[in-house]
C-alpha positions in Angstrom: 99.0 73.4 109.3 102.5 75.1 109.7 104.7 74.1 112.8 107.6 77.2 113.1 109.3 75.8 116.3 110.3 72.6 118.2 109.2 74.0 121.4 105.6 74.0 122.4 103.8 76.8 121.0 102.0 79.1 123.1 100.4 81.0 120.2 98.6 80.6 116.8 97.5 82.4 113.9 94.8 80.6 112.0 93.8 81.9 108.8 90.3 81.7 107.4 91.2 78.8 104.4 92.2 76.5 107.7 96.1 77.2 107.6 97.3 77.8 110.9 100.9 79.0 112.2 102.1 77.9 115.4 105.0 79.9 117.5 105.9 81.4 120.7 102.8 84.4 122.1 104.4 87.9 124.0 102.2 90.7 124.8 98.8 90.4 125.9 96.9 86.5 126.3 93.5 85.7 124.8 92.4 85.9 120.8 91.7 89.0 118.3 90.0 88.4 115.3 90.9 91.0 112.3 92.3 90.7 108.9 95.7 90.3 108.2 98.0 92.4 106.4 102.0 92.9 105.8 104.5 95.6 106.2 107.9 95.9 104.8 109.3 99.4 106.8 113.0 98.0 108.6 112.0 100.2 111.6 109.4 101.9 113.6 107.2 98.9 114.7 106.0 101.3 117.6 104.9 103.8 115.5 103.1 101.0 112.8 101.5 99.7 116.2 100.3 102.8 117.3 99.0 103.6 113.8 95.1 104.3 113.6 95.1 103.1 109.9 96.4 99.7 111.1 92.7 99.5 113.6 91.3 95.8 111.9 94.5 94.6 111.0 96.9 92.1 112.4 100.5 92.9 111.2 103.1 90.9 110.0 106.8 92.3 110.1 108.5 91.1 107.1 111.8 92.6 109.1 112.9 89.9 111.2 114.7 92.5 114.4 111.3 93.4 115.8 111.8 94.6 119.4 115.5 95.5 119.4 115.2 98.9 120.4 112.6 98.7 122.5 110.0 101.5 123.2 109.1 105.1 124.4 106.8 107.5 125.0 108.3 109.7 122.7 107.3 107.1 119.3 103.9 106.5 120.1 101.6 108.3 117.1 98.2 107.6 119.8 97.5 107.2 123.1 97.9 103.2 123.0 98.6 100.5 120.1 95.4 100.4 117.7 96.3 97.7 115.4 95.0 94.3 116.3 98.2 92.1 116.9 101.1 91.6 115.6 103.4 88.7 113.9 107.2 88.4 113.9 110.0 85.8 112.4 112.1 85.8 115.7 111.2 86.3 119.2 112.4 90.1 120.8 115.7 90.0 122.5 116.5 92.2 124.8 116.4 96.2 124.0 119.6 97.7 123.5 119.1 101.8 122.8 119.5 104.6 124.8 116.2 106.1 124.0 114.0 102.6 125.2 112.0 102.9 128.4 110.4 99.4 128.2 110.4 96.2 126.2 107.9 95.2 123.8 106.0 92.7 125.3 105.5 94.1 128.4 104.3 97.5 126.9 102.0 94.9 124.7 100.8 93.1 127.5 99.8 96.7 129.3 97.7 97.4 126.2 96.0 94.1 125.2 97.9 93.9 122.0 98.6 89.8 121.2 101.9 89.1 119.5 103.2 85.9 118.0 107.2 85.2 117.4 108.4 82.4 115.3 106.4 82.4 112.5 107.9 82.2 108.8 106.7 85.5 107.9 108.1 85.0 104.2 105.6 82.1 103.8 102.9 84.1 105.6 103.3 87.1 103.2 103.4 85.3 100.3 100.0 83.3 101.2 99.0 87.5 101.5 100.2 88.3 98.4 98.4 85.5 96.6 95.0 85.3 98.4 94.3 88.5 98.9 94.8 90.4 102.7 93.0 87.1 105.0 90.9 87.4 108.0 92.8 85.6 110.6 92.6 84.6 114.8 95.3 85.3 116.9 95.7 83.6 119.9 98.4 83.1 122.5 97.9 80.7 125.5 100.8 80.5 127.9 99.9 76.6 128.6 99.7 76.1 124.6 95.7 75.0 124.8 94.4 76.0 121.1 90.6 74.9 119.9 92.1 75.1 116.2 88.9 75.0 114.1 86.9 77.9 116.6 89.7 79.8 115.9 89.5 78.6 112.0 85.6 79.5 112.2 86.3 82.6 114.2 88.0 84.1 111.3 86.0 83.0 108.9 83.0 84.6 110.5 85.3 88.2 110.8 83.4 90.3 108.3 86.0 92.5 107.3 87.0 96.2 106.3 85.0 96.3 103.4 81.7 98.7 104.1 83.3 99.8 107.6 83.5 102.8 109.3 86.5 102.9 111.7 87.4 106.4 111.8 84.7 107.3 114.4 86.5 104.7 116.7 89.7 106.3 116.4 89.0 109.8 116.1 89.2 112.0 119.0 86.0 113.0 121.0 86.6 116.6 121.1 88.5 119.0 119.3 92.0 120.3 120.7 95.2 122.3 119.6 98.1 121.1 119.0 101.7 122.8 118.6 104.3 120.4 119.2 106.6 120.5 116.2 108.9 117.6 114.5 111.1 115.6 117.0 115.3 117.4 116.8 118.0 116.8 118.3 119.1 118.0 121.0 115.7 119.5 122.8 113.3 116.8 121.1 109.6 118.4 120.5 110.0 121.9 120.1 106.9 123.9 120.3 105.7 126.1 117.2 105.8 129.8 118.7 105.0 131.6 115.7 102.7 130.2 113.2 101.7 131.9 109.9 98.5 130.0 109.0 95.6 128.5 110.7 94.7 125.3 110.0 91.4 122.8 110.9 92.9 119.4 110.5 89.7 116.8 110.6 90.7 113.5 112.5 89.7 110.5 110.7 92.5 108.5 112.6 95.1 111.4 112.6 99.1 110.4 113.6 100.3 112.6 115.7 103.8 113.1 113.3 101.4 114.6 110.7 100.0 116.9 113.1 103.6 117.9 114.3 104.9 118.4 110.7 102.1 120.8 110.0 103.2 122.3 113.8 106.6 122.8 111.6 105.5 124.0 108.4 103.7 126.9 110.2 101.0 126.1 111.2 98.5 126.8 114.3 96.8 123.2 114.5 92.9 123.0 115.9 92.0 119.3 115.6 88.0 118.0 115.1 86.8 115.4 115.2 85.9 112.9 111.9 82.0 113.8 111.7 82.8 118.0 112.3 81.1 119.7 109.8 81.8 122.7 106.9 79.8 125.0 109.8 81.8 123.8 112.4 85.0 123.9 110.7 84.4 126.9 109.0 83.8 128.8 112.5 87.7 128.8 113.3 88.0 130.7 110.3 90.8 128.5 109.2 93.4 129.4 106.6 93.3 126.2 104.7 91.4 122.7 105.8 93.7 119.5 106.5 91.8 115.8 106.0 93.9 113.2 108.3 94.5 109.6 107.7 92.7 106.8 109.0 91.5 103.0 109.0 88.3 101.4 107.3 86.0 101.7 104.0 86.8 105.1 102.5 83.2 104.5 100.9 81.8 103.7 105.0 83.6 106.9 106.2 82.4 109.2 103.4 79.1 108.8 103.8 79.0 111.8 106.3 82.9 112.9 105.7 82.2 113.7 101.8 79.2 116.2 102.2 81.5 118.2 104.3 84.0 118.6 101.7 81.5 119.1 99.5 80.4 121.8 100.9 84.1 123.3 101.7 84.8 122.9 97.9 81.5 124.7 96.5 80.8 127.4 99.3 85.0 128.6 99.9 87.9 128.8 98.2 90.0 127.1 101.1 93.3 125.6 100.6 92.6 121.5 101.1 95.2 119.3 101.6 94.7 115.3 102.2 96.9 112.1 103.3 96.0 108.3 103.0 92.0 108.5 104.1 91.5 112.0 103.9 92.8 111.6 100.3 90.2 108.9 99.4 87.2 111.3 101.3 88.6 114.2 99.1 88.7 112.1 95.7 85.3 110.9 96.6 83.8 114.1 97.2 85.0 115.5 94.0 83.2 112.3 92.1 86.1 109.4 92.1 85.5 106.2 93.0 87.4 103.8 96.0 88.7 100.2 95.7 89.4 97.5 97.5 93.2 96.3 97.0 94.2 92.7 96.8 96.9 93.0 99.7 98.0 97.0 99.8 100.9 99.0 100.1 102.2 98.5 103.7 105.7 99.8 104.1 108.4 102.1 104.1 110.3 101.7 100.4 107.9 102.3 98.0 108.6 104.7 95.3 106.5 107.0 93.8 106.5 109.2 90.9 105.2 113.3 91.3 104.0 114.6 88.2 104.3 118.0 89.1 107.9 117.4 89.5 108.8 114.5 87.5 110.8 113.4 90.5 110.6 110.4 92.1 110.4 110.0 95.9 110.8 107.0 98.3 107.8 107.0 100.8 105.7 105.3 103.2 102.4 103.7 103.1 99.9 102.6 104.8 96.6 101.8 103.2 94.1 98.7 102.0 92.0 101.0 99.6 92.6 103.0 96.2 91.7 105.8 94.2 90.3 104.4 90.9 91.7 107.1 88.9 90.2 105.9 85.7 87.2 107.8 87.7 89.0 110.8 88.0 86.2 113.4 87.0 87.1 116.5 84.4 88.8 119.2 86.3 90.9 117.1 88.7 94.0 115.7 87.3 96.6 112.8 88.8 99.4 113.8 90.0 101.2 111.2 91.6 101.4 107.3 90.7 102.8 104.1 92.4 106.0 102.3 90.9 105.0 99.1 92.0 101.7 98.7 90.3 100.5 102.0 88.4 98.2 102.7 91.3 97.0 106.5 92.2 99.5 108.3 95.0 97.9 111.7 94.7 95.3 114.4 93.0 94.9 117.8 92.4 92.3 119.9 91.5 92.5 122.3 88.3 93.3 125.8 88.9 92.3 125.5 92.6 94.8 125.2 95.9 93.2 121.3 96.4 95.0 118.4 96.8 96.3 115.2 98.4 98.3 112.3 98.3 97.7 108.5 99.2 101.3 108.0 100.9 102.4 109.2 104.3 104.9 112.5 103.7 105.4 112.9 107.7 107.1 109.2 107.2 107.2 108.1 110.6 108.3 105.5 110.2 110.4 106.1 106.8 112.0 108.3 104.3 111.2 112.2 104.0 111.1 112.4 100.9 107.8 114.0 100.5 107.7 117.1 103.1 107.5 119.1 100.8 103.8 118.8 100.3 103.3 120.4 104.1 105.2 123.4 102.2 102.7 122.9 99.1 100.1 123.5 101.7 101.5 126.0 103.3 102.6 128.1 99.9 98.7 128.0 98.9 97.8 129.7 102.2 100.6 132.3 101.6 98.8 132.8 98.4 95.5 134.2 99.5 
């Protein structure tokens, strides 16, 4: 057992191999069960909270100044916070910027998100880094009251991501339009007025930055939801066909996502364009194959190399799974790799306007390095 503070703790994380982490709990009370996973980004903890590829996952802030700027309306990429919990070194202080509306914890506690402060998140991470992302409890009690081997049992009986289909929990239940365009200073969320191309983008846990950077490239956005199909999608006679991030088993989600663009690919022509999940539904519909990563690439500094280019960009990630691109059928070639450990960032498909990429170009939070792939897209439809 780890102790991180003299005081008496009012929250624990307790990890499935019986280590648990004592500190000080903010946000919501009671205990969340999920697996546990690390990000490295030096900002934007509202928008990593409010992330639907983080659904499942506690995270742990590697950044110790977690809080310090409190939050707004403005950051939030969904409705409310979808990852599990979170776990930071030091305690929020007071916000300080001009833009916050209301401090962490209490927007936490508002939305039943757990927290835990004083935690040595460098020994945390590197337990993650050598045992694989762990299935944890979370638990804050204001009197300090903690049942340590429940909460040891209840995350050893958490069954995990692998085979799970989050996106239809965090996809949206009808189909909408958006046109809000990238956030500028000094009017804030301009909307998009005069779009060139239409564009279906299929939410499989869609932020809303992505959607807005689209808004910006040109296009008129209709959103559907995860399980819409070629019929449906095709029906708004769409100028090219956008596949949204999400959470879960790539494998889980494709079992209905992947006939779809299946049947984009073989019955049109279509300009397809993919980020994080919707680049694993793509690669698997055209024959590759997903894995599970030990811990995954969780951050907002991680550089990867474009082929097409031979330029290297600094991006930010957000995913457990991979494309296996030893799998990579005849016809589709790589065309973007990791830095850190070889791993496939993006595809294309031969002499066809069809691709996608495994990092997050609307980087919110992060560098924007990679917009240009919302021009890519947008090029392709100019092309027709």
């Amino acid at each position: 057992m780890v102790s991180s503070s003299h005081a008496k703790p009012t929250a624990c994380l307790a990890l499935a191999d019986g280590t648990v982490f004592y500190g000080q709990g903010f946000g919501a009370t009671g205990v969340t069960v999920a697996e546990l996973c690390f990000n490295t980004a030096m900002t934007g903890y509202q928008e990593i909270m409010t992330d639907p590829s983080y659904a499942g996952q506690v995270v742990t802030f590697t950044f110790p100044h977690v809080g310090n700027v409190g939050v707004n309306p403005d950051d939030d990429e969904t409705a409310d916070p979808v990852a599990a919990g979170m776990v930071v070194k030091w305690m929020p202080t007071q916000s300080s910027n001009w833009r916050a509306v209301q401090e962490l914890g209490d927007w936490l506690a508002a939305r039943g998100r757990i927290a835990i402060g004083g935690v040595d998140t460098r020994r945390l991470t590197r337990a993650i880094r050598q045992q694989g992302a762990p299935h944890v409890a979370l638990a804050h009690d204001p009197d300090g009251n903690f049942d340590t081997e429940a909460l040891v049992a209840q995350a050893r009986g958490f069954a995990g991501l692998e085979g799970v289909d989050l996106a239809r929990d965090v996809t949206c239940a009808q189909s909408y339009r958006w046109d809000e365009m990238r956030w500028a200073w000094p009017d804030g969320y301009a909307k998009q007025e005069s779009p060139r191309h239409k564009v279906v983008a299929v939410d499989y846990g869609a932020k809303r930055n992505i959607l807005r950077c689209l808004a910006s490239a040109g296009c008129d956005v209709t959103v559907l939801p995860a399980t819409a199909t070629a019929e449906e999608i095709m029906a708004h006679e769409p100028d090219g066909v956008f596949l949204s991030n999400g959470p879960g088993d790539p494998a889980a989600t494709g079992e209905y996502a992947v006939p779809m663009i299946k049947s984009l690919l073989e019955q049109t022509d279509l300009p397809i364009f993919g980020i994080c999940l919707g680049h694993q539904m793509l690669a698997l519909a055209l024959g590759a194959q997903t894995v599970k990563m030990n811990h995954g690439h969780h951050g907002a500094n991680h550089p990867v190399k474009d082929y097409t280019t031979d330029k290297v960009e600094i991006t930010s990630m957000n995913h457990g799974f991979a494309v296996d691109s030893q799998t990579l059928p005849e016809g589709v070639e790589e065309t973007h790799v990791s830095l850190f450990d070889g791993s496939n960032c993006g595809l294309r498909v031969k002499d066809r306007p069809v691709f996608s990429v495994q990092h997050h170009p609307e980087a919110s939070p992060g560098p924007q390095d990679s917009f240009y792939l919302f021009e890519r897209f947008t090029d392709y439809m100019s092309a027709r």
